[in-house]
C-alpha positions as CSV (number, residue, x, y, z in Angstrom):
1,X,-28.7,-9.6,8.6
2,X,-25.5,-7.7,10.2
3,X,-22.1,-8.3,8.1
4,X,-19.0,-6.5,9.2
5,X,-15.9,-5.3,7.1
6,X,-12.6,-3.2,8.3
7,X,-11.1,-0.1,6.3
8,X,-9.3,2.9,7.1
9,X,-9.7,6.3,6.8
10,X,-7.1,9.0,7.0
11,X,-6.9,12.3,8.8
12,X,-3.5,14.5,7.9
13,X,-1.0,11.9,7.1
14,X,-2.2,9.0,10.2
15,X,-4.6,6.5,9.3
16,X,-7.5,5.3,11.5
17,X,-9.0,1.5,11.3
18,X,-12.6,1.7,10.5
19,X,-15.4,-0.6,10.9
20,X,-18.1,-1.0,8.3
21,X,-21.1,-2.3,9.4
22,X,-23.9,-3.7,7.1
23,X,-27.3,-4.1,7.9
24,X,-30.3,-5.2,5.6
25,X,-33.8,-5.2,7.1
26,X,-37.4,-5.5,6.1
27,X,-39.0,-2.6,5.0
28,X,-39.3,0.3,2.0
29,X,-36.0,0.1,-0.2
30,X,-33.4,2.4,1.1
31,X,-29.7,3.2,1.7
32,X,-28.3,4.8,4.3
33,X,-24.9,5.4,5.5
34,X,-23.8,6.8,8.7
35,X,-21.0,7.4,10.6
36,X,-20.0,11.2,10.1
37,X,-19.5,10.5,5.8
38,X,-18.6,13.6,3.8
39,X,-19.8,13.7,0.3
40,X,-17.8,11.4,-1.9
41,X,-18.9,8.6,0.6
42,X,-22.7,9.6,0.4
43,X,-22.3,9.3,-3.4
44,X,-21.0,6.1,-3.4
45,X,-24.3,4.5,-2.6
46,X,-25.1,4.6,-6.5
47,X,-21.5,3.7,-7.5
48,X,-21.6,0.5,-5.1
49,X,-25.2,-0.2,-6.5
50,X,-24.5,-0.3,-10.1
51,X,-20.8,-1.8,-9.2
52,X,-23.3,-4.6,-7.4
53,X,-25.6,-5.1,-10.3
54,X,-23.0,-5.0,-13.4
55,X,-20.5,-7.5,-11.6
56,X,-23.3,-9.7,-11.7
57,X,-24.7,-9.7,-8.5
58,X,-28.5,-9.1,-7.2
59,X,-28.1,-6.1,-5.3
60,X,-30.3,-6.5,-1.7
61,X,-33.9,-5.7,-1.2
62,X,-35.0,-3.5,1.7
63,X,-34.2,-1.1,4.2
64,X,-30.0,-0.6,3.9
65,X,-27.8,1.1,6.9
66,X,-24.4,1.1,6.8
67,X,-22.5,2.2,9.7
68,X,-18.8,3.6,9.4
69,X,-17.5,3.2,13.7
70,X,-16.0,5.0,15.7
71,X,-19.0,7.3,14.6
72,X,-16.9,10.3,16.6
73,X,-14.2,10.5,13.8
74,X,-15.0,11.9,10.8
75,X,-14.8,9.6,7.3
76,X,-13.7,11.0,3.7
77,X,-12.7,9.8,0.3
78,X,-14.1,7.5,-1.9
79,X,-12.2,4.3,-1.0
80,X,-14.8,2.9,1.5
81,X,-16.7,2.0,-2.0
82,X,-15.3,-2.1,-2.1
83,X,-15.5,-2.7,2.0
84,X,-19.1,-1.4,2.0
85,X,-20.4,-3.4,-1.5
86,X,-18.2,-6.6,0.3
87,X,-19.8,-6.4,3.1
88,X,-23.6,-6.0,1.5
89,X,-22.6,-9.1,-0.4
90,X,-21.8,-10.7,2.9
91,X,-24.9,-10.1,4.9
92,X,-26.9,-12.2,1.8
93,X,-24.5,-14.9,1.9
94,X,-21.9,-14.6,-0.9
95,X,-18.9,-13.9,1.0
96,X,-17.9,-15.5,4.1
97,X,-18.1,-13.5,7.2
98,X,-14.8,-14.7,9.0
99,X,-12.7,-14.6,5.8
100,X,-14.2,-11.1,5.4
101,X,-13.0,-9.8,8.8
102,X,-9.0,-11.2,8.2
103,X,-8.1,-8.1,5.9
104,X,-8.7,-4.6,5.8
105,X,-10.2,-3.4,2.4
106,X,-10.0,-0.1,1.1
107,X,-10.8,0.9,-2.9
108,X,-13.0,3.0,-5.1
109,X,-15.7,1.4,-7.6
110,X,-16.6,2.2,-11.0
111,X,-19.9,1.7,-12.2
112,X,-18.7,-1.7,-14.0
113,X,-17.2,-3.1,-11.0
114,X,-13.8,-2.4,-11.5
115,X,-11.7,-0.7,-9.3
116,X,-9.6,2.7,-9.3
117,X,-6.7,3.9,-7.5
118,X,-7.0,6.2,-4.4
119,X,-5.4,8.9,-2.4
120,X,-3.5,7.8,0.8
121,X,-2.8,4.2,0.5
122,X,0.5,4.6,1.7
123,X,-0.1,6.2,4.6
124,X,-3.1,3.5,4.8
125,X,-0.8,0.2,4.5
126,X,1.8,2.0,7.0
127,X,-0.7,3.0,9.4
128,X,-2.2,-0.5,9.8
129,X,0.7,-2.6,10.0
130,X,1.3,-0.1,13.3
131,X,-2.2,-1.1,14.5
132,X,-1.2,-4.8,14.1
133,X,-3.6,-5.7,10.6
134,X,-2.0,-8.7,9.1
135,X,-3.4,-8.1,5.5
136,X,-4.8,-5.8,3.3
137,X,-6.7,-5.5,-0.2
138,X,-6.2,-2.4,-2.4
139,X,-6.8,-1.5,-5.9
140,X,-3.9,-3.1,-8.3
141,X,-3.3,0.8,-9.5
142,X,-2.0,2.0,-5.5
143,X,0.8,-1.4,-5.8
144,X,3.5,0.3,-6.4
145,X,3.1,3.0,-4.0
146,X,2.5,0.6,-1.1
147,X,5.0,-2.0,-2.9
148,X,7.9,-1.0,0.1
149,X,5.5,-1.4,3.3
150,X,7.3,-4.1,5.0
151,X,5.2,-6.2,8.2
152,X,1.7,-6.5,6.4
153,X,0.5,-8.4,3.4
154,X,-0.9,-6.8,0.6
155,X,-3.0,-8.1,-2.2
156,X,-3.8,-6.4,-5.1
157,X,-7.4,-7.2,-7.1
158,X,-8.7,-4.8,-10.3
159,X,-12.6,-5.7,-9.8
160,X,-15.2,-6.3,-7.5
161,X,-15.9,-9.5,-8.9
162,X,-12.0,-10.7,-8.4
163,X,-12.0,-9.4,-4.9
164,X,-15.3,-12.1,-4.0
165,X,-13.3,-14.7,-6.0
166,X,-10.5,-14.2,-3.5
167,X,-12.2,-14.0,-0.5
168,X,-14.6,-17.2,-1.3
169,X,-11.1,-18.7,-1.7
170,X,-11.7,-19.2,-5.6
171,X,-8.6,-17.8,-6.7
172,X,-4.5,-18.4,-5.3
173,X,-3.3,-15.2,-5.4
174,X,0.0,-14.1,-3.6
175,X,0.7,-10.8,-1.8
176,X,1.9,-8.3,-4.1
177,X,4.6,-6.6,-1.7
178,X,8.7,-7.4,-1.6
179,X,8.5,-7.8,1.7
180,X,11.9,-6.5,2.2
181,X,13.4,-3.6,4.3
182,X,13.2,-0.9,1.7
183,X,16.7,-0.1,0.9
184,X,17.4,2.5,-1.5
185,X,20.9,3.3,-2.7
186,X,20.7,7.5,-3.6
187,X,21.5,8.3,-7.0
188,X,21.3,11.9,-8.3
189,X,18.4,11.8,-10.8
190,X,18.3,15.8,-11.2
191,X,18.4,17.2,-14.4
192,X,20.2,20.1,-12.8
193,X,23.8,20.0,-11.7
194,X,25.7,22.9,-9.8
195,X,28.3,22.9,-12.7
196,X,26.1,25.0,-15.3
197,X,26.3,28.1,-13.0
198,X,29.4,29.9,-14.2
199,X,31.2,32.2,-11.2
200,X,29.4,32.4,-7.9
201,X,31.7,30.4,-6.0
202,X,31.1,32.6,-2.7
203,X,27.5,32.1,-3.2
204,X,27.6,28.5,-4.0
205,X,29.8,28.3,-0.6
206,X,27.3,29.7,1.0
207,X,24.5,27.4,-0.2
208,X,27.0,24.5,1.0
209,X,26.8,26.0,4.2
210,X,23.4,26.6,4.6
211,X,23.2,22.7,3.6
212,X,25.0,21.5,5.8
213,X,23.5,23.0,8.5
214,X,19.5,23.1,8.0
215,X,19.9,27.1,7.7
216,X,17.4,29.2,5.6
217,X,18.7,31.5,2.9
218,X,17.7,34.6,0.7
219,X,19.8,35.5,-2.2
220,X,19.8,39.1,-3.2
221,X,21.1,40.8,-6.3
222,X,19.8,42.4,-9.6
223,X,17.5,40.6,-12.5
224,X,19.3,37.9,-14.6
225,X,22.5,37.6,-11.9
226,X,21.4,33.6,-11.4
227,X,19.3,33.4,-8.1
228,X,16.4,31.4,-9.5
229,X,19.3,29.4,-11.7
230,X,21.1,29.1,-7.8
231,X,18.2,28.1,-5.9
232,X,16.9,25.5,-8.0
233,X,20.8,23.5,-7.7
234,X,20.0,23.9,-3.6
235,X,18.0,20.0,-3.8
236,X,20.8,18.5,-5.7
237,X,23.6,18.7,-2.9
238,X,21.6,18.1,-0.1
239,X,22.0,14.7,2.2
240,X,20.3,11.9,0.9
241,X,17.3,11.1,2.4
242,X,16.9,8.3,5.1
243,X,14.3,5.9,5.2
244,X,12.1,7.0,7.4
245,X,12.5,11.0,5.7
246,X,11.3,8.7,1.7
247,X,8.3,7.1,3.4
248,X,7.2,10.4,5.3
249,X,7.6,12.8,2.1
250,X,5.6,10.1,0.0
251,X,2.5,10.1,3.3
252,X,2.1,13.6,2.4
253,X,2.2,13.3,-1.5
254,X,0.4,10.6,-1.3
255,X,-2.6,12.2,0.5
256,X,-2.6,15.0,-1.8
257,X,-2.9,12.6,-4.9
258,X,0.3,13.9,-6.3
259,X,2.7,10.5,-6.1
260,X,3.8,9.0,-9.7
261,X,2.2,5.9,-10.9
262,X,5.2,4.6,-12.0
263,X,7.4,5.5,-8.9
264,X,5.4,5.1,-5.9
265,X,7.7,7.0,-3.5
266,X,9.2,10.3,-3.9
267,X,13.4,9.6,-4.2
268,X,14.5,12.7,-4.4
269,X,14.0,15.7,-2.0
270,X,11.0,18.0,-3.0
271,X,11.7,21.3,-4.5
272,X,8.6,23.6,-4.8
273,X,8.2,26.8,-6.3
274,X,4.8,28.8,-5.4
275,X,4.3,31.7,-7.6
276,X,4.2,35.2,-5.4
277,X,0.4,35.2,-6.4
278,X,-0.5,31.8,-4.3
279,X,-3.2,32.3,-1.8
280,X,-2.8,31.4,2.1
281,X,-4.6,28.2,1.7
282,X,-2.6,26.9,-0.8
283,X,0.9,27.8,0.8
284,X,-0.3,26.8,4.4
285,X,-3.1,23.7,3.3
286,X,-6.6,24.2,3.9
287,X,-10.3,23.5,1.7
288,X,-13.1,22.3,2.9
289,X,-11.7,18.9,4.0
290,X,-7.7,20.2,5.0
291,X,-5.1,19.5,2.6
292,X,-1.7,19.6,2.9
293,X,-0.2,23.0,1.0
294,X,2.9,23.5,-0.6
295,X,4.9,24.2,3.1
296,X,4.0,20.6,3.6
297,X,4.6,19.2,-0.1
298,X,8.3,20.5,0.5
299,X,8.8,18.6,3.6
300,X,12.0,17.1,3.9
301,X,13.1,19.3,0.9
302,X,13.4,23.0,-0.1
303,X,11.0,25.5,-0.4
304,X,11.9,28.4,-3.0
305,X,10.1,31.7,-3.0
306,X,11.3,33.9,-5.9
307,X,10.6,37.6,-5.7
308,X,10.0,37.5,-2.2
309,X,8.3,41.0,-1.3
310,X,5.8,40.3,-4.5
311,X,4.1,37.9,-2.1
312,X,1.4,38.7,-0.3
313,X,2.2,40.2,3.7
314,X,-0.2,37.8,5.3
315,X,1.5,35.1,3.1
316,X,4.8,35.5,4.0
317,X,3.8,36.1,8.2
318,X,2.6,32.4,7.9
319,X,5.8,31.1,7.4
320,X,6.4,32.6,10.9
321,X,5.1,29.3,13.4
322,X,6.3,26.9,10.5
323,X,9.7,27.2,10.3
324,X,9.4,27.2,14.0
325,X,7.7,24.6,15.0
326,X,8.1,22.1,11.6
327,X,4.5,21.3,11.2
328,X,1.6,23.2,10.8
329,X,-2.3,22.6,12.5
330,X,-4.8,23.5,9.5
331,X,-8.4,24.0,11.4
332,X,-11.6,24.3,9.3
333,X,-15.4,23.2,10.3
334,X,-14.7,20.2,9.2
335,X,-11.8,19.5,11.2
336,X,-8.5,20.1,12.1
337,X,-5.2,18.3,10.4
338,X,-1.3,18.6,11.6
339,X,0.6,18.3,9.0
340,X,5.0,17.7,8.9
341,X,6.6,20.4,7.1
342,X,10.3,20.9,7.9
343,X,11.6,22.6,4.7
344,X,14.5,24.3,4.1
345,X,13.3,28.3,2.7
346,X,15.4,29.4,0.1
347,X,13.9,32.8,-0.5
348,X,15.5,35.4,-3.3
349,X,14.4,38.9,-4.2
350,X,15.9,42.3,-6.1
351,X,17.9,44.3,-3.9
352,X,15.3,47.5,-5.0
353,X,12.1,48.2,-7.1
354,X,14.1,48.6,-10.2
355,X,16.5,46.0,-9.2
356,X,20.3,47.8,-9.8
357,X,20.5,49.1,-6.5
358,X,24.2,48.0,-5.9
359,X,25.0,46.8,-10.2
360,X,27.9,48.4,-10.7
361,X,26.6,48.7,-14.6
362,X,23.7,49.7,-14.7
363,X,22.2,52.7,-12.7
364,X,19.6,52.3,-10.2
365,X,16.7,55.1,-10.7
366,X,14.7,54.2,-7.0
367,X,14.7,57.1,-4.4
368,X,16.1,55.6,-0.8
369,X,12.2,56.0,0.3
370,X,11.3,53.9,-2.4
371,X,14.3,51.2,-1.8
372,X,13.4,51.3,1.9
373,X,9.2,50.6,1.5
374,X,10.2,47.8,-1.0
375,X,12.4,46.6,1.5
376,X,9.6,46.8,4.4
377,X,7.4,44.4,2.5
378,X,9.4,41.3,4.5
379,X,9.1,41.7,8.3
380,X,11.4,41.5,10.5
381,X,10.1,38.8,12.7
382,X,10.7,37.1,9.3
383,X,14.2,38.1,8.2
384,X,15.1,37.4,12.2
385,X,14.1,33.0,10.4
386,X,16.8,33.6,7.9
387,X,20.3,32.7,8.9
388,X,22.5,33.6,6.0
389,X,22.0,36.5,3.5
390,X,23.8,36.2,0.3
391,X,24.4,38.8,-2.7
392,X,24.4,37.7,-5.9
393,X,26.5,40.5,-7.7
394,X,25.9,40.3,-12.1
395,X,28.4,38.5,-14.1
396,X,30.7,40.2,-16.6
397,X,31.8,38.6,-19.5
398,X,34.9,37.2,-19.0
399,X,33.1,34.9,-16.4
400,X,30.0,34.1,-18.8
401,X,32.4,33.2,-21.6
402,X,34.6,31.0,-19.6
403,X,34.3,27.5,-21.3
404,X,37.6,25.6,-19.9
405,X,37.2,26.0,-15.9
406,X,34.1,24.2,-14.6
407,X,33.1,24.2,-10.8
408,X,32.5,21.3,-8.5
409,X,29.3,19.1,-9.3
410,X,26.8,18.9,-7.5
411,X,27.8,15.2,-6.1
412,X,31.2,16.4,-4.8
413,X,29.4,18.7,-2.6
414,X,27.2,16.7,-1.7
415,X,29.1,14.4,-0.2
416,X,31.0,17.4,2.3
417,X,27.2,18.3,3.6
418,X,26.7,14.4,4.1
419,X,30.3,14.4,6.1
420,X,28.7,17.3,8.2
421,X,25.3,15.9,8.6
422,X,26.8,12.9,9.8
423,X,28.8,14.7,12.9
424,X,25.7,16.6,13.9
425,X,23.6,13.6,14.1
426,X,26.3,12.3,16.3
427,X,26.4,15.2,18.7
428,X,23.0,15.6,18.7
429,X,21.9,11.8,19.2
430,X,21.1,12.6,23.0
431,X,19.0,15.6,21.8
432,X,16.0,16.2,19.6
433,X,18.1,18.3,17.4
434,X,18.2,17.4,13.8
435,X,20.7,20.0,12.3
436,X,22.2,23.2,13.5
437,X,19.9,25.0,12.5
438,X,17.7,24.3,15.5
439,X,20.2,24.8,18.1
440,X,18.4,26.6,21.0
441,X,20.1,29.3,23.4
442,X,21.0,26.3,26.0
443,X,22.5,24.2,23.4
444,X,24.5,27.4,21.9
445,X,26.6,27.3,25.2
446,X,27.3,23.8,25.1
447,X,27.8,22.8,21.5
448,X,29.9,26.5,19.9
449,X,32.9,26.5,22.1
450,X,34.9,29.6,20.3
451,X,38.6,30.3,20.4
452,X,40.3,33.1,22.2
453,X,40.7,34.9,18.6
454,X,37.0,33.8,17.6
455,X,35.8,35.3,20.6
456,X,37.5,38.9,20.0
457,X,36.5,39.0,16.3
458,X,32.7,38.0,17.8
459,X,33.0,40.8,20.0
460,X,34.4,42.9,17.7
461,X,31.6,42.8,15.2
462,X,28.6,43.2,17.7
463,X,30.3,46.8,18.5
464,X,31.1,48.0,15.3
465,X,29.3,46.1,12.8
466,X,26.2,46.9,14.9
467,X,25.3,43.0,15.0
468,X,22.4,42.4,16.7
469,X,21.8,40.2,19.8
470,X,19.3,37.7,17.3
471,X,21.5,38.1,14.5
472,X,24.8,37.2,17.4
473,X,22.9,33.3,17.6
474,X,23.0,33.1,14.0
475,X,26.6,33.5,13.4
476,X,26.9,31.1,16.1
477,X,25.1,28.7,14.4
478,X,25.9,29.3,10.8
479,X,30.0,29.5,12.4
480,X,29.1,26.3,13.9
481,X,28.2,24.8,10.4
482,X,31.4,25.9,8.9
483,X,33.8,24.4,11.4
484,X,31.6,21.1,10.9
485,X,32.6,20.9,7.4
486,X,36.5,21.4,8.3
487,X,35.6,18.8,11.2
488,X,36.8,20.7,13.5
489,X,35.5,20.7,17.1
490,X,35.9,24.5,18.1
491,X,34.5,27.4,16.7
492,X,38.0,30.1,15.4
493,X,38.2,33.2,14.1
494,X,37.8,32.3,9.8
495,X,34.8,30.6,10.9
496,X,32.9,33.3,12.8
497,X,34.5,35.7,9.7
498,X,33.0,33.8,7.1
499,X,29.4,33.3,9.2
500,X,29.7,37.3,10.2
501,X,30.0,37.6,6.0
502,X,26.4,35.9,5.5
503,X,24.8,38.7,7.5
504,X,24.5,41.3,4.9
505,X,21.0,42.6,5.8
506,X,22.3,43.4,9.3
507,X,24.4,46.0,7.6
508,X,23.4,49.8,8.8
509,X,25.4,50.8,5.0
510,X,23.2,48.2,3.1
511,X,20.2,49.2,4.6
512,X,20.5,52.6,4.1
């Protein structure tokens, strides 16, 4: 007898409805599945076996296929466990085979029936209420990850034998979800607050800036002068995040196995912080089956890379297309995944080998040839993706020992990069532009409309500063960015001053 069940299957973060096919014929006692499976589903033929036998069930005589359609797409994880031992049950006449096909089922077995949590089921409860599935059945442990997903129904069951209960219509049981439009009111959880860091107030601008406006940043000074301390504050003044920005982050942490048990959705914008000895693979994604790497985990967030020219060269070059483009296509033998990764690259390194090039106290003992190779590590192609370079000079002790005057917190900046967010996604509604970071050369002309005096100082710095044409549509944009925080509609002269002032590494005189 034939029995049919539906499940899904995800590839990057996008789910694909699957159907599972049962059939149980005469012959020598086998078990097959098919259907392009990778390993963890081969294995599960024991697990669904024993799950079978120990829920108290006779598990079925004969010659076993199961058939996982389309056959062209490739299948992977260990949640097609329940819809394949549901479906067996149904082709010997325990389960009904219309009640069967109203939900989609997805959950791994244990050997004693019960049922553990899996990887993906957001992005597995969000793809199918897109594909117009009604209701679904997932293990108890995913419920509060998938608690949000408004339009489908989800029930939640902790055993194999309580999922036949529900579906031979032995049990009332209710769907588990709120079945409400997720609204969450942001509230700064961080431990971290822009108040600890003492002084820095032109470098804390500058990371208000580069807020505001999407831009990438490096921070450059000697050991102990506060970049890591800087960097990690960047997340905490930051816009909140939107709906649609919570549910995407949590797609990809929730493929990746990484989302909290007691959260379910990631609230707060990712911060991630590779050490300069991480591989390709795990910055970009990759493994035999692709996962999504640590470009991807800091979608929608910041990714901070400390000691930048310790990282590897091919490393760094594969930020290139990234920060371009926003996403990233990982292609193995297996297959190939795109996965979203618009981060925001907070990158900070010592301004020499020694790292008191420039200290005013302590005395730097690198040769300029050594200075200049250290430099070379970062190309320029590279560099050309940062918009604002900022130097973060040592502290003397009249500033560390400074108890009375505290800065701004982190939430009063926040809420001036919110006030500028706000008028870019107004300007920009007619365009895909999301910040001005992105702003192309067409959109430079029509959006940074400069004063008479803006214009002159412009001009001014391109022939004696030695600004260079690339580094000319970054002080546009980063200019931009400023005169959006005064909400002011044209570009003048302070603002292309203080954007010209975040282009240190176009210097000729810091270069050498």
């Amino acid at each position: 007898m034939i029995a049919k069940s539906l499940s899904c299957t995800v590839i990057g973060i996008d789910a694909y409805k699957v159907d599972v096919e049962s059939d149980i014929a005469q012959g020598l006692p086998a078990f097959n599945i098919i259907g392009l499976p990778d390993t963890a589903i081969r294995e599960s033929r024991d697990r669904i076996k024993f799950a079978i036998k120990n829920s108290g069930y006779r598990f079925p005589d004969g010659k076993i296929t199961v058939n996982l359609a389309p056959a062209n797409i490739r299948k992977e994880g260990s949640g097609f466990d329940l819809p394949i031992a549901l479906s067996l049950l149904c082709a010997v006449g325990i389960i009904n085979q219309n009640r069967l096909l109203e939900f989609a089922i997805c959950g791994e077995l244990s050997l004693d029936g019960r049922l553990k949590e899996i990887k993906g089921a957001l992005p597995i409860s969000i793809g199918l209420k897109e594909k117009g599935i009604q209701n679904l059945i997932l293990p108890k442990k995913n419920l509060i990850e998938v608690s949000n997903v408004n339009g489908i129904k989800i029930y939640t069951i902790e055993s194999l034998n309580e999922g036949v209960n529900f579906l031979n219509n032995r049990s009332d049981m209710k769907p588990q979800n709120r079945n409400t439009r997720l609204k969450i009111k942001y509230k700064s959880k961080y431990r971290r607050d822009f108040t600890d860091v003492k002084g820095q107030e032109h470098v804390k601008r500058g990371l208000e800036v580069a807020s505001s406006g999407g831009h990438n940043a490096l921070l450059i000074g000697p050991p102990g002068s506060g970049k890591s301390m800087l960097a990690k504050r960047v997340p905490t003044i930051l816009s909140e995040m939107t709906v649609e920005e919570i549910l995407e982050t949590s797609k990809i942490h929730s493929v990746a196995g990484l989302l909290s048990p007691n959260k379910g959705l990631i609230l707060n914008r990712p911060f991630r912080n590779p050490h300069h000895t991480i591989s390709d693979a795990a910055l970009a994604g990759g493994g035999t089956n692709p996962m999504p790497g640590e470009i991807s985990l800091a979608h929608n967030g910041v990714l901070f890379l400390d000691e930048l020219p310790e990282f590897k060269r091919n490393v760094l070059e594969l930020l290139r297309q990234p920060i371009e483009d926003g996403k990233i296509r990982i292609s193995r033998v297996k297959g190939s995944n795109i996965y979203p990764c618009r981060f925001m690259l907070i990158a900070a390194l010592n301004p020499c080998p020694c790292g008191y090039f420039t200290d005013p106290k302590k005395e730097c003992h690198c040769t300029p040839y050594q200075i200049q190779r250290y430099l070379s590590k970062i190309s320029g192609p590279l560099l050309d993706r940062i918009d604002i370079h900022l130097n973060v000079p040592r502290l003397n002790y009249d500033q560390l020992s400074e108890k009375s005057r505290k800065g701004e917190t982190s939430e009063v900046i926040r809420k001036r990069v919110n006030k500028a967010r706000k008028i870019q996604e107004k300007r920009y509604k007619s365009d895909s532009i999301v910040f001005n970071a992105r702003l192309e050369s067409k959109e430079l002309e029509k959006y940074c409309i400069l004063d008479k005096e803006g214009e002159e100082l412009l001009k001014m710095a391109i022939l004696e500063l030695g600004i260079s044409a690339r580094a000319y549509d970054k002080i546009l944009k980063v200019a931009r960015t400023i005169a959006d925080l005064e909400e002011k509609e044209t570009i003048e002269a302070s603002h292309i001053s203080e954007a010209i002032s975040y282009r240190s590494l176009d210097r000729d005189f810091w270069m050498m």
